[in-house]
Legacy VTK file of the C-alpha trace (Angstrom):
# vtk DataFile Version 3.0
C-alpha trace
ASCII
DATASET POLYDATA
POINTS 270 float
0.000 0.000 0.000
1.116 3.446 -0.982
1.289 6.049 1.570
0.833 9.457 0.028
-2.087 11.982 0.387
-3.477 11.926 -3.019
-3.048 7.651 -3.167
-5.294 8.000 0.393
-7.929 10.547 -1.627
-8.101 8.262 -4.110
-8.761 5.292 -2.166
-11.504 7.073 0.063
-13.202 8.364 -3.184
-13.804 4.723 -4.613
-14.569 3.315 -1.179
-17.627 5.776 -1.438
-18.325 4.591 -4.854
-19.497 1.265 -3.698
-19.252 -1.014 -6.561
-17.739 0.027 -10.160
-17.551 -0.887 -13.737
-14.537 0.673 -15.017
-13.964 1.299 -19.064
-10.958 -0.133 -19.199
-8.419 0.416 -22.433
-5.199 -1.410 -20.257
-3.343 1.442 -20.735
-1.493 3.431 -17.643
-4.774 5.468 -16.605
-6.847 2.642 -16.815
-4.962 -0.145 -15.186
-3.454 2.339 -12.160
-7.481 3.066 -11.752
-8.354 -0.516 -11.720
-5.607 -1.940 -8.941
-6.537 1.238 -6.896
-10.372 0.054 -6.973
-9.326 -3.835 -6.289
-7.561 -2.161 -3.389
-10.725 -0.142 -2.186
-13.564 -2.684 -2.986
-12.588 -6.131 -3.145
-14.747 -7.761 -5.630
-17.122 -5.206 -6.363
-14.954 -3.959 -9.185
-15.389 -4.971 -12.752
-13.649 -3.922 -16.124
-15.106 -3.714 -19.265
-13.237 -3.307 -22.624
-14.437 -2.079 -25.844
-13.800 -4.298 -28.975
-14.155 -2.533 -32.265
-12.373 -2.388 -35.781
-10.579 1.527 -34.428
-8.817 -0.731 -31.462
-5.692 -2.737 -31.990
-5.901 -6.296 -32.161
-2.678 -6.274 -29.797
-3.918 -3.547 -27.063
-6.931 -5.872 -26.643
-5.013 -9.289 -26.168
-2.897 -6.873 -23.370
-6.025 -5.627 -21.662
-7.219 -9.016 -21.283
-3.831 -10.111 -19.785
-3.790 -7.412 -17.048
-6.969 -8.310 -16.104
-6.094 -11.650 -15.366
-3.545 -10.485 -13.201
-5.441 -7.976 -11.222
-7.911 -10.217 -10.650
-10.938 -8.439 -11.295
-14.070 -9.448 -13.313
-14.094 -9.025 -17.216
-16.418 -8.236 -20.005
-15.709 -7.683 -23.716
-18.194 -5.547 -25.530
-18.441 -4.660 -29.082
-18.480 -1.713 -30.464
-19.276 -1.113 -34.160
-18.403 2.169 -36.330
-21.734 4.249 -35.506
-23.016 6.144 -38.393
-22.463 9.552 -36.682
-18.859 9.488 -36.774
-18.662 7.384 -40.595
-16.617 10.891 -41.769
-14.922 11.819 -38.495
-16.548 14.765 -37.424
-14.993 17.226 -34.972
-16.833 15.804 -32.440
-16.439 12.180 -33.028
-14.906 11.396 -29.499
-17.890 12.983 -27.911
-20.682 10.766 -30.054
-18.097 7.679 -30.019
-17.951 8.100 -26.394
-21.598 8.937 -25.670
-22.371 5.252 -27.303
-19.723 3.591 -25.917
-20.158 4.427 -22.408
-23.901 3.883 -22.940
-23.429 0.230 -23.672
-21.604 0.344 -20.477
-23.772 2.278 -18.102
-26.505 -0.342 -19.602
-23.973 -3.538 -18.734
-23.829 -1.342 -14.921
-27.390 -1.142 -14.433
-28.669 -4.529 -15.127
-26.008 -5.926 -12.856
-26.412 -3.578 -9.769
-23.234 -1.814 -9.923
-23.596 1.939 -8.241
-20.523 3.662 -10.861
-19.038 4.163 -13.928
-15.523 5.144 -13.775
-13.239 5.880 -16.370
-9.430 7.003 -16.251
-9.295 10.277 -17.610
-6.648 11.763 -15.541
-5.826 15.835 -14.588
-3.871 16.482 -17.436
-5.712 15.459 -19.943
-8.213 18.993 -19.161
-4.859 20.741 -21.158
-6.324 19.131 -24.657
-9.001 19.384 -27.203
-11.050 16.530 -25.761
-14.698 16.425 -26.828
-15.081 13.081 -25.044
-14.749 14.591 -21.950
-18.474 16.564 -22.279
-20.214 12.838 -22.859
-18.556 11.665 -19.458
-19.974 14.388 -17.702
-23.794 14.295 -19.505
-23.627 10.512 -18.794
-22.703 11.236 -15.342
-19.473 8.726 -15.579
-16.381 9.102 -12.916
-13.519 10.215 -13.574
-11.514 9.409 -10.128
-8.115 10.190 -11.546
-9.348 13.510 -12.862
-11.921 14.427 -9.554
-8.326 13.606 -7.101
-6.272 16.119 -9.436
-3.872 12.562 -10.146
-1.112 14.241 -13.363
0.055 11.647 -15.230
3.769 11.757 -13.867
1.792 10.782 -10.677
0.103 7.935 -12.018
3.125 6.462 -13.138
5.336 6.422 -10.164
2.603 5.325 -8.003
2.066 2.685 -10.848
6.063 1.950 -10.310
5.154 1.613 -6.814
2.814 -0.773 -7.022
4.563 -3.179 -9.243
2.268 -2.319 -12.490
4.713 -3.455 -15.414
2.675 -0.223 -17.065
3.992 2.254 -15.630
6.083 3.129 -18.207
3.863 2.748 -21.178
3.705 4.844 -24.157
0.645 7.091 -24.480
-1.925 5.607 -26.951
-5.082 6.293 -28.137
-7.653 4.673 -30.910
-6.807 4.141 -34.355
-9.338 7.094 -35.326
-7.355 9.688 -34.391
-4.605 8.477 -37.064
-7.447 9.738 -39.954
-7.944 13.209 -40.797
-10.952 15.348 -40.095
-13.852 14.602 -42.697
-11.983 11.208 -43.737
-14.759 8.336 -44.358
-13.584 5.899 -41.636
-12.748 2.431 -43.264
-11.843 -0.873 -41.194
-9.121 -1.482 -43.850
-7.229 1.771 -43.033
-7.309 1.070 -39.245
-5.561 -2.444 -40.302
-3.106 -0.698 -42.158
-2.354 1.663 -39.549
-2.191 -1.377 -36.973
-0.063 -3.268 -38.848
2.480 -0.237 -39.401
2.733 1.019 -36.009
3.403 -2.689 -34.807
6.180 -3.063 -36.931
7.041 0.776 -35.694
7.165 -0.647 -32.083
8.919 -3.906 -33.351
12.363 -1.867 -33.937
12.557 0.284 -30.491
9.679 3.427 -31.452
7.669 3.038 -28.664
6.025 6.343 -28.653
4.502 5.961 -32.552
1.820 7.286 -33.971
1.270 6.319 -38.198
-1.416 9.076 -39.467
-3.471 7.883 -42.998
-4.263 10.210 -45.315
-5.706 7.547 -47.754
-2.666 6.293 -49.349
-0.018 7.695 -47.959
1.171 7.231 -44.334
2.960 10.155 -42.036
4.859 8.512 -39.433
5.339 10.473 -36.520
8.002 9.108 -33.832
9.072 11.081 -30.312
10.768 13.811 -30.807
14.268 12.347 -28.926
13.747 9.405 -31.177
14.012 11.884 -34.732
17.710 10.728 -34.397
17.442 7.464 -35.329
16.167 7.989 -38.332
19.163 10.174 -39.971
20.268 6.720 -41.270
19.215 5.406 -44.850
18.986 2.050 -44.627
16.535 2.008 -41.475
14.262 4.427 -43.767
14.355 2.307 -46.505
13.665 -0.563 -44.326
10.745 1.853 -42.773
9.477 2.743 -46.260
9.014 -0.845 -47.667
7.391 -2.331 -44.618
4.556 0.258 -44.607
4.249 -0.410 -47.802
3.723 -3.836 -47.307
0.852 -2.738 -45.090
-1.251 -1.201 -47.804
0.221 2.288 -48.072
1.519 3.414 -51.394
3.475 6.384 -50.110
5.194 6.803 -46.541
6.415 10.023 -45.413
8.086 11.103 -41.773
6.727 14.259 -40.071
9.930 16.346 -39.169
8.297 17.435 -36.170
7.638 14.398 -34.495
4.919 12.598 -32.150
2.850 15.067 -30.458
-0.413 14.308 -28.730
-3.460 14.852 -31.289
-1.557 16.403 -34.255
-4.716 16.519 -36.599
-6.242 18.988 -33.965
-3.502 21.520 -34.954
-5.539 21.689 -38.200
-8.899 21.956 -37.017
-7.739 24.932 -34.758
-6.014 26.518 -37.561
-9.997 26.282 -39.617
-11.434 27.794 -36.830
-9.318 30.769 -36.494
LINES 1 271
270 0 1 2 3 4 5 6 7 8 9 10 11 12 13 14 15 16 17 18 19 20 21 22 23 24 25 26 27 28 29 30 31 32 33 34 35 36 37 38 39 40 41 42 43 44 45 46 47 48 49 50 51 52 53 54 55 56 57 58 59 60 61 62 63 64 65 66 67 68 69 70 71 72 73 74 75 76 77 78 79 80 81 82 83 84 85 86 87 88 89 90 91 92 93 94 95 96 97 98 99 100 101 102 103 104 105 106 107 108 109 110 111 112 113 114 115 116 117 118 119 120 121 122 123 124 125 126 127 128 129 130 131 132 133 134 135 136 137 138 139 140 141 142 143 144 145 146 147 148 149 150 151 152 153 154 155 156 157 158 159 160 161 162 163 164 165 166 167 168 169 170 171 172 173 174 175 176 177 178 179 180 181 182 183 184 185 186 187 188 189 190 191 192 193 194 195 196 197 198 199 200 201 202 203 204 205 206 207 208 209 210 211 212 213 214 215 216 217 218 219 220 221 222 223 224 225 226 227 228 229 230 231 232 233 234 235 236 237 238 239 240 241 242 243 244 245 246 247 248 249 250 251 252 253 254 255 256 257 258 259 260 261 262 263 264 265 266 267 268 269
């Protein structure tokens, strides 16, 4: 058991929860939230993933296998491409997210569960995040954010409690690799999956492979630019997205920053 002052907060806040379903990706946020709740309520947690063509393959095989180690109950749900967000609308995380966590307040309900929690944590207030107006008409939880828990926090209190996430990349779903207006189409999210594997498969673990239709901009961290200064690795890059279904592959000089396509939208709206 941690002792801090924010670790206690958070503890007390899900004891007065009661019992919880959690939406739970596997990622830092999400797992740190769920071994806090085992810690507060015993059995009367449960964590529910979303399954849908805009989720890796990969992240959903890891969320199943921290899970099993937390020990907490676990339901899949599916999630099909709703026809509100087919051409990725501004506000697609706030519709996606609206149906989402409706199939999960539903799951909550029938089986007597008092909460919906989610991991959005203090930090993530600082971005364009639509998503977070559907948490708060749904009336869902966000513990992290409500206890003021930064991400730096999360992680060393993940570190502290043995959570081999602690130092996990950021990620998010596959639709925020497609542009604004872009029909979504299940065979670009398996190109995109199938690039930023390989991506991760040779060291780039922060990664993020944006689609605009045929061509693929690969953004990596901004300390890992470096690597890439050497021709062989980019010609190795080049022909393995290309063996994912892209026809063209480009870097972006800048690097990985969180939700690059919203630099556009912001520069429309001015």
């Amino acid at each position: 058991m941690i002792n801090n002052d924010k670790y206690n907060e958070l503890i007390n806040y899900l004891k007065r929860l009661g019992k919880v379903v959690i939406a739970f990706s596997g990622g830092v946020d999400s797992t740190f939230l769920v071994k806090a709740a085992k810690e507060a309520l015993g059995e009367h947690v449960k964590a529910v993933t979303i399954v849908s063509p805009y989720i890796p393959k990969w992240e959903i095989e890891e969320a199943k296998e921290l899970v099993r180690e937390l020990g907490v109950r676990h339901e899949i749900v599916e999630a099909p491409i709703i026809e509100s967000i087919k051409y990725n609308p501004e506000d697609r995380c706030y519709l996606c997210k609206t149906a989402v966590f409706s199939k999960i307040i539903s799951i909550a309900k029938e089986e007597g569960y008092h909460s919906v929690v989610d991991g959005t944590n203090f930090d993530d207030t600082s971005d364009y995040r639509p998503g977070l107006r559907a948490l708060k008409e749904l009336e869902v939880r966000s513990p992290l954010l409500e206890c003021k828990l930064t991400k730096a926090e999360i992680r060393e209190f993940s570190h502290e409690l043995g959570l081999n996430t602690w130092d996990k990349p950021a990620y998010a779903c596959l639709l925020t690799r497609i542009p604004y207006g872009s029909e979504l189409k299940e065979e670009d999210f398996e190109k995109i999956e199938k690039a930023e594997k390989f991506m991760m498969s040779i060291g780039f673990r922060a990664v993020r492979v944006r689609c605009h239709e045929n061509l693929a901009r690969v953004e990596v961290s901004r300390d890992d630019r470096s690597r890439l200064f050497d021709e062989v690795l980019l010609d190795t890059i080049a022909h393995k997205i290309k063996a994912c279904g892209f026809k063209y592959v480009s870097l972006d000089l800048e690097g990985y920053r969180v939700g690059s396509f919203n630099e556009t939208m912001v520069k429309t709206n001015e």
